[in-house]
PDB file of N, CA, C and O in Angstrom:
ATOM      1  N   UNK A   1      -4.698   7.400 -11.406  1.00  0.00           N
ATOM      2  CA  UNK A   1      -5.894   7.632 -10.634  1.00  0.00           C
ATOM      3  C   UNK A   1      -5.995   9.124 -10.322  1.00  0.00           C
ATOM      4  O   UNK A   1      -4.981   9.742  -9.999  1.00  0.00           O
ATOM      5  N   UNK A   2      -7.225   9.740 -10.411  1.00  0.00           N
ATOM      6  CA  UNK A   2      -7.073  10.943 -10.518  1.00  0.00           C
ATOM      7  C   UNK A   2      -8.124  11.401  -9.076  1.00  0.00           C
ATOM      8  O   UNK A   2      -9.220  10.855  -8.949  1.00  0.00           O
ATOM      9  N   UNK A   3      -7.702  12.299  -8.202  1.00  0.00           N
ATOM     10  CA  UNK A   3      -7.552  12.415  -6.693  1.00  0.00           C
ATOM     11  C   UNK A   3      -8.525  13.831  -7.392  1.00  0.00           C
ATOM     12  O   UNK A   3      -8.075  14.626  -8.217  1.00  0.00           O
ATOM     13  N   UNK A   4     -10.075  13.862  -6.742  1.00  0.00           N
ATOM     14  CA  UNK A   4     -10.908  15.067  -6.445  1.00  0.00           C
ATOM     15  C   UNK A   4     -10.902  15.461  -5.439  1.00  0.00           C
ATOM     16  O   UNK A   4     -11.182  14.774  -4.457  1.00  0.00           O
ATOM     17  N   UNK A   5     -10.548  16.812  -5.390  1.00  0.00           N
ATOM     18  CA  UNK A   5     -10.828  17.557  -4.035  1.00  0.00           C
ATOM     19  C   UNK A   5     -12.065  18.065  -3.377  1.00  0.00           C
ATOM     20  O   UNK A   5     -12.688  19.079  -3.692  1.00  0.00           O
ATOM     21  N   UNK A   6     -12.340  17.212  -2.406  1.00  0.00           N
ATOM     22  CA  UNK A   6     -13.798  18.022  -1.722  1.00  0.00           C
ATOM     23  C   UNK A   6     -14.132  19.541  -2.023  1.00  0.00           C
ATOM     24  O   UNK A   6     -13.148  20.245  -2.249  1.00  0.00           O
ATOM     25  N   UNK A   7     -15.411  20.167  -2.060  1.00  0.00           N
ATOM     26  CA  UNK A   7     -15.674  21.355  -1.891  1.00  0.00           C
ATOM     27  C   UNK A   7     -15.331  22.188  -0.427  1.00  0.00           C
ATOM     28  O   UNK A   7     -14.904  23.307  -0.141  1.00  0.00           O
ATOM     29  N   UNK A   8     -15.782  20.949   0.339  1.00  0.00           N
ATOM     30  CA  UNK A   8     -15.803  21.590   1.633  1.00  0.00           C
ATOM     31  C   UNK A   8     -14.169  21.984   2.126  1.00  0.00           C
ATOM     32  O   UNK A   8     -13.823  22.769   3.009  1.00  0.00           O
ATOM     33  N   UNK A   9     -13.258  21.078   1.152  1.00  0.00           N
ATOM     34  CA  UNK A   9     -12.086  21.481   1.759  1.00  0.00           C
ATOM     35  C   UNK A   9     -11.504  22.474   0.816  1.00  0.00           C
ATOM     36  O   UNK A   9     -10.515  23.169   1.053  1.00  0.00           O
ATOM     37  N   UNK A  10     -12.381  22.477  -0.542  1.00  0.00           N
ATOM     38  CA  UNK A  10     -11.886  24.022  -1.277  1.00  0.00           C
ATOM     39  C   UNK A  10     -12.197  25.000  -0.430  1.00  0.00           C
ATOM     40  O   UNK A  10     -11.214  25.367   0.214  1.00  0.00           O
ATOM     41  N   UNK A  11     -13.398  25.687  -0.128  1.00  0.00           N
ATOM     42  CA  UNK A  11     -13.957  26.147   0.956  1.00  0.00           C
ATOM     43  C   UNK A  11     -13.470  26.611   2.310  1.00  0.00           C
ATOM     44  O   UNK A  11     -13.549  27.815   2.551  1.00  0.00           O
ATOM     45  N   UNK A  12     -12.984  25.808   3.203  1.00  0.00           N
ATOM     46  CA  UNK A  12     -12.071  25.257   4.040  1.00  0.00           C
ATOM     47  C   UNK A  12     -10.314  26.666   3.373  1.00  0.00           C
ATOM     48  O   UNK A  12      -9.902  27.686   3.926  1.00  0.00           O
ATOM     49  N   UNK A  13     -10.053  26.289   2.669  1.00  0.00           N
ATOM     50  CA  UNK A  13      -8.909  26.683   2.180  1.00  0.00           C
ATOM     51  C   UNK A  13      -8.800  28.085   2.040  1.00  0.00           C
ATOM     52  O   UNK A  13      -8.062  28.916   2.570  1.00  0.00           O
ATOM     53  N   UNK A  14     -10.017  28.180   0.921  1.00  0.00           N
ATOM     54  CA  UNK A  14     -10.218  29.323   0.340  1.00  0.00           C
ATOM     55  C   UNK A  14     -10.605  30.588   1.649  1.00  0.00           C
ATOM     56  O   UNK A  14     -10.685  31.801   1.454  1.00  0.00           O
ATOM     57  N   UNK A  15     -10.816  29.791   3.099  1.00  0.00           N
ATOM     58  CA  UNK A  15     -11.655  30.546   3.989  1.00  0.00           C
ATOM     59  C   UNK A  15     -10.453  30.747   4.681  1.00  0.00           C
ATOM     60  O   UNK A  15     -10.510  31.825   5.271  1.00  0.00           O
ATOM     61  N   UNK A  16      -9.150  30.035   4.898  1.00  0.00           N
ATOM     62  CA  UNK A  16      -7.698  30.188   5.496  1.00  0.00           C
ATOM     63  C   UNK A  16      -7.321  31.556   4.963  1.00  0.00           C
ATOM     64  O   UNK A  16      -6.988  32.566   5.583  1.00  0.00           O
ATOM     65  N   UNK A  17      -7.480  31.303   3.433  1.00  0.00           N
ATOM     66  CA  UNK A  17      -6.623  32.427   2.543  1.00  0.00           C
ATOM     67  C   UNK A  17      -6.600  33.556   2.986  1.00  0.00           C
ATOM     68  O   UNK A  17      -5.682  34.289   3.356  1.00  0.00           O
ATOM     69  N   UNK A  18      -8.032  33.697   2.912  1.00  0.00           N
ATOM     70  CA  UNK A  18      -9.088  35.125   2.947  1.00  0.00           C
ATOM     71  C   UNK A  18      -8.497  35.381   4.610  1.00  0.00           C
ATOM     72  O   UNK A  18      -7.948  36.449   4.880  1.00  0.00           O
ATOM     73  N   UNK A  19      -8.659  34.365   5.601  1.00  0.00           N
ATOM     74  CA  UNK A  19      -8.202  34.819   6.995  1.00  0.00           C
ATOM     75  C   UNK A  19      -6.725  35.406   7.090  1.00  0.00           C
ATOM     76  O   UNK A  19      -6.744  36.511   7.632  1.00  0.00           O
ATOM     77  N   UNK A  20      -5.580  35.030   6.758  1.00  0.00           N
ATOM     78  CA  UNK A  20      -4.748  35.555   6.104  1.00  0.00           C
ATOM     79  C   UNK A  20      -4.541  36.956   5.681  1.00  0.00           C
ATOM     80  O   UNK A  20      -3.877  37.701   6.401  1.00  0.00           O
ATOM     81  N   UNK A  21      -5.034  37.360   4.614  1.00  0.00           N
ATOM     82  CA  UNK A  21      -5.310  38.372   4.199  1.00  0.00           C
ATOM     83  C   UNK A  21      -5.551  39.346   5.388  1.00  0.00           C
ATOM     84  O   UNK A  21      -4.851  40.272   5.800  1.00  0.00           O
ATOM     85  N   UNK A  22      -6.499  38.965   5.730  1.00  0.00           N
ATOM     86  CA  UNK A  22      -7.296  40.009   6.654  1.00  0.00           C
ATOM     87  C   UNK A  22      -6.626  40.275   7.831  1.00  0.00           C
ATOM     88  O   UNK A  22      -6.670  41.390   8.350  1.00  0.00           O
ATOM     89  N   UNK A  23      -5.809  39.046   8.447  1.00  0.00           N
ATOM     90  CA  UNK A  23      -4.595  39.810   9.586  1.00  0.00           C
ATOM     91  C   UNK A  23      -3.782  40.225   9.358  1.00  0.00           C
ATOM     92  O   UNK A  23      -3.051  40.636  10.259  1.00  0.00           O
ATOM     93  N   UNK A  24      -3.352  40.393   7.730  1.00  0.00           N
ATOM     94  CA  UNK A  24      -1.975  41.290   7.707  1.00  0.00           C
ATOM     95  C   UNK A  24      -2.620  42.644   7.076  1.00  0.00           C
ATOM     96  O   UNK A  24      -1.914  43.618   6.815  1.00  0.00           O
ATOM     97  N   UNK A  25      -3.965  42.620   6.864  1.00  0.00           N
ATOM     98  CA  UNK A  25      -4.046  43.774   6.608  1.00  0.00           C
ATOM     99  C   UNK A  25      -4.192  44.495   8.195  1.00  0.00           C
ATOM    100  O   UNK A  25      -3.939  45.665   8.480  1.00  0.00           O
ATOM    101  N   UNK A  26      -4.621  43.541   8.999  1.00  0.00           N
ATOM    102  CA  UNK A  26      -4.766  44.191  10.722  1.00  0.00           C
ATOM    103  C   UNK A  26      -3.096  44.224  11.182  1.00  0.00           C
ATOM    104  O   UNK A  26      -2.636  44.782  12.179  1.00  0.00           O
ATOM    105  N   UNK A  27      -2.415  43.521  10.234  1.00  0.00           N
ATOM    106  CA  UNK A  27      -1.583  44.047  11.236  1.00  0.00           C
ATOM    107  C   UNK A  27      -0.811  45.388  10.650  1.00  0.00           C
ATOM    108  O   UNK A  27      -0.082  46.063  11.376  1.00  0.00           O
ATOM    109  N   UNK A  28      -1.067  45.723   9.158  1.00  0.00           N
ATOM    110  CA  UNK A  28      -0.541  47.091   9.242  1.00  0.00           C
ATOM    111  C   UNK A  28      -1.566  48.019   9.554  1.00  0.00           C
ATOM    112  O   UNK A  28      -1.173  49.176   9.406  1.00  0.00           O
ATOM    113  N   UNK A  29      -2.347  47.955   9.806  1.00  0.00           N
ATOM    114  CA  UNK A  29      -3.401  48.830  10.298  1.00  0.00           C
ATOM    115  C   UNK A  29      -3.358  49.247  11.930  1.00  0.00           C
ATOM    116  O   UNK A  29      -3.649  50.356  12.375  1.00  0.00           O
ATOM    117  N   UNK A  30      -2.850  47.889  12.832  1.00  0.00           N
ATOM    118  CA  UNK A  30      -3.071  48.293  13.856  1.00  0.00           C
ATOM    119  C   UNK A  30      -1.580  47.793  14.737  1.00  0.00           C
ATOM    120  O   UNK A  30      -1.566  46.901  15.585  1.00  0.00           O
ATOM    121  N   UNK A  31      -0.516  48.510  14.351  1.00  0.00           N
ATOM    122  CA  UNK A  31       0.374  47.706  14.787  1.00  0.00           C
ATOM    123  C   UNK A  31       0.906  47.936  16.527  1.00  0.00           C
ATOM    124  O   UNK A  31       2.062  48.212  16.848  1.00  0.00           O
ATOM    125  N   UNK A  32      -0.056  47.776  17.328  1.00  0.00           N
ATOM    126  CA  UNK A  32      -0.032  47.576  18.857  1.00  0.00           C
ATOM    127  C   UNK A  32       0.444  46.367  19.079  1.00  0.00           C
ATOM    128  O   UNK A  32       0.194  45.432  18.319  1.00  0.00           O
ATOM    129  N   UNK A  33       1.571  46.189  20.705  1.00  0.00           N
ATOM    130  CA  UNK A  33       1.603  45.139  20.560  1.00  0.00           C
ATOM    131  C   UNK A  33       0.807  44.401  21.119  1.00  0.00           C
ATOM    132  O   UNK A  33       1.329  43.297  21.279  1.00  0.00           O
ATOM    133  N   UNK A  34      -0.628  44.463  21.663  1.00  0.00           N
ATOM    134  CA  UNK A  34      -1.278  43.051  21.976  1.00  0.00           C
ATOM    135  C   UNK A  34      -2.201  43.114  21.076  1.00  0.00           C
ATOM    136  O   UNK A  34      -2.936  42.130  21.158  1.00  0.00           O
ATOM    137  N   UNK A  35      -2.645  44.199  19.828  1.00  0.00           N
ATOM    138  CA  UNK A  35      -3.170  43.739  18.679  1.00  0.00           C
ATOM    139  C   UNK A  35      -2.356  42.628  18.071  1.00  0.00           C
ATOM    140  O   UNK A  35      -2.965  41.628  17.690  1.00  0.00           O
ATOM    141  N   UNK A  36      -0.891  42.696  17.920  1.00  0.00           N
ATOM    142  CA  UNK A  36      -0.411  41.734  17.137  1.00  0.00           C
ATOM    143  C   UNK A  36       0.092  40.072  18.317  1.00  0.00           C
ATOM    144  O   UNK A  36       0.571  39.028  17.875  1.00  0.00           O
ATOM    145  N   UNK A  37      -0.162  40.310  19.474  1.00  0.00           N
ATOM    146  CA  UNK A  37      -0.168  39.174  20.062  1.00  0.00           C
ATOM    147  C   UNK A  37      -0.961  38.234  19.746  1.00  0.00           C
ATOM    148  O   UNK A  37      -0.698  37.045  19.562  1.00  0.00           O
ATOM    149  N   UNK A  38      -2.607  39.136  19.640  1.00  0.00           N
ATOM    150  CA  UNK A  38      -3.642  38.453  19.244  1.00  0.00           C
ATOM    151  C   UNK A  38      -3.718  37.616  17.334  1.00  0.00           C
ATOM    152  O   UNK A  38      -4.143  36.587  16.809  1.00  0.00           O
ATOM    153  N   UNK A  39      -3.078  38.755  16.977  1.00  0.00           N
ATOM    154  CA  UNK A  39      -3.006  38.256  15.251  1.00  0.00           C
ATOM    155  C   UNK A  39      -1.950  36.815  15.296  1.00  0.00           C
ATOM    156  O   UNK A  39      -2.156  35.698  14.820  1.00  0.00           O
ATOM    157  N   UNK A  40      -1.379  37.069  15.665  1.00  0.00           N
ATOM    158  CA  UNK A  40       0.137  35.586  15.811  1.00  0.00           C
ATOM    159  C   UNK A  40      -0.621  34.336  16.561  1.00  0.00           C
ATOM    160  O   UNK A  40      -0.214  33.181  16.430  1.00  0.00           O
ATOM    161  N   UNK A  41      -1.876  34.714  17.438  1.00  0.00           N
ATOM    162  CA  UNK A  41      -2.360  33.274  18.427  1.00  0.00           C
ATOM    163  C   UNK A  41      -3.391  33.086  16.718  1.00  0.00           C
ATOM    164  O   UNK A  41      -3.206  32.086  16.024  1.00  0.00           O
ATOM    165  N   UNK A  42      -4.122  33.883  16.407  1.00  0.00           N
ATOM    166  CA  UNK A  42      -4.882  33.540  15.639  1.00  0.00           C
ATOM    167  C   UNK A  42      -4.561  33.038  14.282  1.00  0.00           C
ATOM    168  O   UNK A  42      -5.427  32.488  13.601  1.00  0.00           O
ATOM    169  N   UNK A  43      -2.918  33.267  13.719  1.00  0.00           N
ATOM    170  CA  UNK A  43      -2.484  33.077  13.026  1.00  0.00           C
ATOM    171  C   UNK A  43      -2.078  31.464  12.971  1.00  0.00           C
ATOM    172  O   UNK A  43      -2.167  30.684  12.023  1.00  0.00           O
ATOM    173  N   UNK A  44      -1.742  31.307  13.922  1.00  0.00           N
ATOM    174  CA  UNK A  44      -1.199  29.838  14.744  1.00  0.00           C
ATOM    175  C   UNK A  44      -2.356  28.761  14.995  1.00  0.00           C
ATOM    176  O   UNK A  44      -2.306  27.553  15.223  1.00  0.00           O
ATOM    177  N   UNK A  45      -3.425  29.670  14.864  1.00  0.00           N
ATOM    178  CA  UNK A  45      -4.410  28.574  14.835  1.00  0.00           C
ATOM    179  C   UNK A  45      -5.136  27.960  13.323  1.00  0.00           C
ATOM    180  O   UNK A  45      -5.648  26.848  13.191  1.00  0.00           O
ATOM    181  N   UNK A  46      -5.025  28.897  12.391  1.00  0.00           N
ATOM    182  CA  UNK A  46      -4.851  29.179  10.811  1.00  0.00           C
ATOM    183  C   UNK A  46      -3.893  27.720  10.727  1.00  0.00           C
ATOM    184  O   UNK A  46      -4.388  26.608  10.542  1.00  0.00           O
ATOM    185  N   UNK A  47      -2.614  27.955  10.881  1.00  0.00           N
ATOM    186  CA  UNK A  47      -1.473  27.215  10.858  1.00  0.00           C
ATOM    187  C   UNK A  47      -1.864  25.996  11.465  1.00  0.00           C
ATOM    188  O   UNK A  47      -1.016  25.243  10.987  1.00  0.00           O
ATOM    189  N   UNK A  48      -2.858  25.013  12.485  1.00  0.00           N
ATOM    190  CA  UNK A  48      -3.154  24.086  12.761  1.00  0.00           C
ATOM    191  C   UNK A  48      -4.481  23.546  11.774  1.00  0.00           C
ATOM    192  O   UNK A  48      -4.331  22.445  11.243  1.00  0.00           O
ATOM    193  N   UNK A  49      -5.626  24.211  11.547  1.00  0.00           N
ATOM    194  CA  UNK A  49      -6.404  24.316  10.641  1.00  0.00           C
ATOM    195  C   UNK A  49      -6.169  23.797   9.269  1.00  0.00           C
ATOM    196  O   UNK A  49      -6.611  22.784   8.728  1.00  0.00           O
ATOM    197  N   UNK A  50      -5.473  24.606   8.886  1.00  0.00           N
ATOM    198  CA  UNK A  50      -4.280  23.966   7.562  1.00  0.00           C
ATOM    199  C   UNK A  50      -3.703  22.784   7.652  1.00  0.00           C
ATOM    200  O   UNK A  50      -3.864  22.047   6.680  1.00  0.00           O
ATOM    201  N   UNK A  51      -3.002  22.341   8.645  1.00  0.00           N
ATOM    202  CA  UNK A  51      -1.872  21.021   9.338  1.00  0.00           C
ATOM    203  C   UNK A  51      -2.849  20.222   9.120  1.00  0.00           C
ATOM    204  O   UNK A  51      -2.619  19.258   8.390  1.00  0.00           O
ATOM    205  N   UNK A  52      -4.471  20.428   9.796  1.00  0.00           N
ATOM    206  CA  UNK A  52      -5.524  19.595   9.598  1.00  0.00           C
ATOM    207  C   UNK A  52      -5.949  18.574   8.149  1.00  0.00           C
ATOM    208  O   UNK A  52      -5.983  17.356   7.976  1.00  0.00           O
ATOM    209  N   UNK A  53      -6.256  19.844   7.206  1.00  0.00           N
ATOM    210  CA  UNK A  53      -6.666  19.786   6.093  1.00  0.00           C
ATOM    211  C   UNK A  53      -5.317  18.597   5.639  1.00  0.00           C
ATOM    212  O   UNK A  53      -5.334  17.367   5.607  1.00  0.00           O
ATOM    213  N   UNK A  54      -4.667  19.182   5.455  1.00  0.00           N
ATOM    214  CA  UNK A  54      -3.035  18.805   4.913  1.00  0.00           C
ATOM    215  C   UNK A  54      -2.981  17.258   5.165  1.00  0.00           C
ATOM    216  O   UNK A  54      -2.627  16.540   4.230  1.00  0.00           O
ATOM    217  N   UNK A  55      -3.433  16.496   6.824  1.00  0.00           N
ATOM    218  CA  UNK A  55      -2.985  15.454   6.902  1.00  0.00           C
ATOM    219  C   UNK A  55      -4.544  14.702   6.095  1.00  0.00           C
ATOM    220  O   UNK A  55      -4.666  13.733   5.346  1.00  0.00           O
ATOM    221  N   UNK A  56      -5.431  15.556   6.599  1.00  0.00           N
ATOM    222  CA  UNK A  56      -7.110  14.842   6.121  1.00  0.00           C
ATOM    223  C   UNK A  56      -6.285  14.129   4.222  1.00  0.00           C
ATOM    224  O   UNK A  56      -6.260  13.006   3.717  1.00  0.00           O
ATOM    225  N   UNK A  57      -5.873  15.206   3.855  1.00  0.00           N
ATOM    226  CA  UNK A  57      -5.884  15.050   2.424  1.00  0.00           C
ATOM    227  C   UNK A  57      -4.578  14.289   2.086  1.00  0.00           C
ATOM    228  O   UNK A  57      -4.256  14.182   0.903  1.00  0.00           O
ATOM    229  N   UNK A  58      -3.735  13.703   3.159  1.00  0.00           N
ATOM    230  CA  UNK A  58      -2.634  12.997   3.115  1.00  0.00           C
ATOM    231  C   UNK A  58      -3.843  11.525   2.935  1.00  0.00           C
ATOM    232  O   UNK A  58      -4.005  10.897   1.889  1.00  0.00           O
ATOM    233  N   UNK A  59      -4.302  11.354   3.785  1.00  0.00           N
ATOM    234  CA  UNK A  59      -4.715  10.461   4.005  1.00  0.00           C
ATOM    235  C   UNK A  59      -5.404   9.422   3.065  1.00  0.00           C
ATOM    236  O   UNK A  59      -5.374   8.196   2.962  1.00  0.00           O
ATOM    237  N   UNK A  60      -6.091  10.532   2.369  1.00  0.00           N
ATOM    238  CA  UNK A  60      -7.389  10.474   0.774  1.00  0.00           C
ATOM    239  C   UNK A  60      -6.622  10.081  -0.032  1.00  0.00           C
ATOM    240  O   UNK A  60      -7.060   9.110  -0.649  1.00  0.00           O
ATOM    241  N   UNK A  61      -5.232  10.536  -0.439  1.00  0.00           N
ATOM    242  CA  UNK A  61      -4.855  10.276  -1.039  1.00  0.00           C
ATOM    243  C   UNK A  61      -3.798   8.822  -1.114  1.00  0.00           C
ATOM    244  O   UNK A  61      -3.432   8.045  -1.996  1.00  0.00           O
ATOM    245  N   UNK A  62      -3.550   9.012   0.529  1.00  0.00           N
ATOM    246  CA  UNK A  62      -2.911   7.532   0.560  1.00  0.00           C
ATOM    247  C   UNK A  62      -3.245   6.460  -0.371  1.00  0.00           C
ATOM    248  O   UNK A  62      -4.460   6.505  -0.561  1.00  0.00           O
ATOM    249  N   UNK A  63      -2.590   5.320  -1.174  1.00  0.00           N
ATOM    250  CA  UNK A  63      -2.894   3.756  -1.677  1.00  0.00           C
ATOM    251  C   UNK A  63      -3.785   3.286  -0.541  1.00  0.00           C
ATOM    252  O   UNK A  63      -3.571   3.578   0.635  1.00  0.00           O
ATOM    253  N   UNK A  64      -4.368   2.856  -0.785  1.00  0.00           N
ATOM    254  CA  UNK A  64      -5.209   1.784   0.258  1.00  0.00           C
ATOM    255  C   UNK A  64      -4.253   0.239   0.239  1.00  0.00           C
ATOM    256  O   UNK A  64      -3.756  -0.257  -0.772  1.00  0.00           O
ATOM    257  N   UNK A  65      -4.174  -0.322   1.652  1.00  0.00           N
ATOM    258  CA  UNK A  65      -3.299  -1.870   1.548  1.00  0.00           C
ATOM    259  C   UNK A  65      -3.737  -2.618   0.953  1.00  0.00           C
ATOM    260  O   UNK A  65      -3.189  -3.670   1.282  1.00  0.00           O
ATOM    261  N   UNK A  66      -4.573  -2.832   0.070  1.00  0.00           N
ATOM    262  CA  UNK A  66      -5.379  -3.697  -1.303  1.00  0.00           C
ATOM    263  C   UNK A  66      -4.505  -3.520  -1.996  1.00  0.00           C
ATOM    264  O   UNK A  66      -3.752  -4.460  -2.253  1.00  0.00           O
ATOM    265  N   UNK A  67      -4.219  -1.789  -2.744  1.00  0.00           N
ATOM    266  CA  UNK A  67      -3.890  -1.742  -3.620  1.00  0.00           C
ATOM    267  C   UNK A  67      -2.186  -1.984  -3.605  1.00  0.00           C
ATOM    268  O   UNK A  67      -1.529  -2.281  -4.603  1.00  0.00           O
ATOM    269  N   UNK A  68      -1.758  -1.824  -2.519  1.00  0.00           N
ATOM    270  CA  UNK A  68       0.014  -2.100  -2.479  1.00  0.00           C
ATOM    271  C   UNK A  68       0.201  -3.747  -2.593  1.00  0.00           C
ATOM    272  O   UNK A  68       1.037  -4.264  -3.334  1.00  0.00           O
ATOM    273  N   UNK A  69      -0.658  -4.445  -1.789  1.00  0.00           N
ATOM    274  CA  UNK A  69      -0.616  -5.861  -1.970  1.00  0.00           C
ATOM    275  C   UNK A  69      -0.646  -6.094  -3.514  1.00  0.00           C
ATOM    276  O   UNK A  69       0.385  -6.577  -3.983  1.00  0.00           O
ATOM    277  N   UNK A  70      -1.713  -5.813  -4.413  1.00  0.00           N
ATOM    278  CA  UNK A  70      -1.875  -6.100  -5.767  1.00  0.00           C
ATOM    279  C   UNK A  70      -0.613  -5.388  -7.161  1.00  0.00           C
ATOM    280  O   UNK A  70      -0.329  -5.571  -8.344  1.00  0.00           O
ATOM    281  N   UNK A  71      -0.187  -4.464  -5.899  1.00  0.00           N
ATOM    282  CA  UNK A  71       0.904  -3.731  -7.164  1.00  0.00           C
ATOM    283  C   UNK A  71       2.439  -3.957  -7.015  1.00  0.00           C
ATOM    284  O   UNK A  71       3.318  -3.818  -7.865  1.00  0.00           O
ATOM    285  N   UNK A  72       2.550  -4.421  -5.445  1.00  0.00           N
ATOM    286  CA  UNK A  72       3.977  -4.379  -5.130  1.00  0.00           C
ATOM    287  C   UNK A  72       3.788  -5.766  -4.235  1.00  0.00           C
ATOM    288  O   UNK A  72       3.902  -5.714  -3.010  1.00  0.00           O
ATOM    289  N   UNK A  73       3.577  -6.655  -4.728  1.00  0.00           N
ATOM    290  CA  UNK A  73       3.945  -8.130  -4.073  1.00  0.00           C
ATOM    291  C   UNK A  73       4.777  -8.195  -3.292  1.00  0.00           C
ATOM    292  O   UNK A  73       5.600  -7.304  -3.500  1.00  0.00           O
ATOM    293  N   UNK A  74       5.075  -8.930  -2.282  1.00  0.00           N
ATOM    294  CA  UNK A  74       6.152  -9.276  -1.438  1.00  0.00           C
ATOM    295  C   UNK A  74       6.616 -10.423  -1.853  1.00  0.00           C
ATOM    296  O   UNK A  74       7.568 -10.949  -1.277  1.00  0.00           O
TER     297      UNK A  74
END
């Protein structure tokens, strides 16, 4: 069975990446420390965002209990 990935969560991803990027370029650019207090909360929220996606797409991909009943009998 072959598992498509939403756009919105290419999107989604592709918009993490790019956020990424852009705080480590802030953080050699601005290396204060409550510039980088702020980059690490915002980073951490990146890091839940992701956790998000991650379980959404755990989920999609899960067997449905139809299909374990029909493949793995008890």
């Amino acid at each position: 069975m072959e598992v498509v990935q939403l756009p919105s969560e290419n999107q989604a991803r592709r918009k993490i990446r790019a956020a990424r990027a852009y705080i480590e370029t802030l953080r050699r650019m601005h290396p204060d420390a409550d510039v980088l207090r702020s980059l690490d909360r915002q980073e951490r929220e990146l890091d839940e965002l992701e956790a998000m996606l991650d379980r959404a797409d755990d989920i999609v991909r899960a067997p449905s209990a139809r299909h374990l009943r029909e493949t793995h009998p008890v």
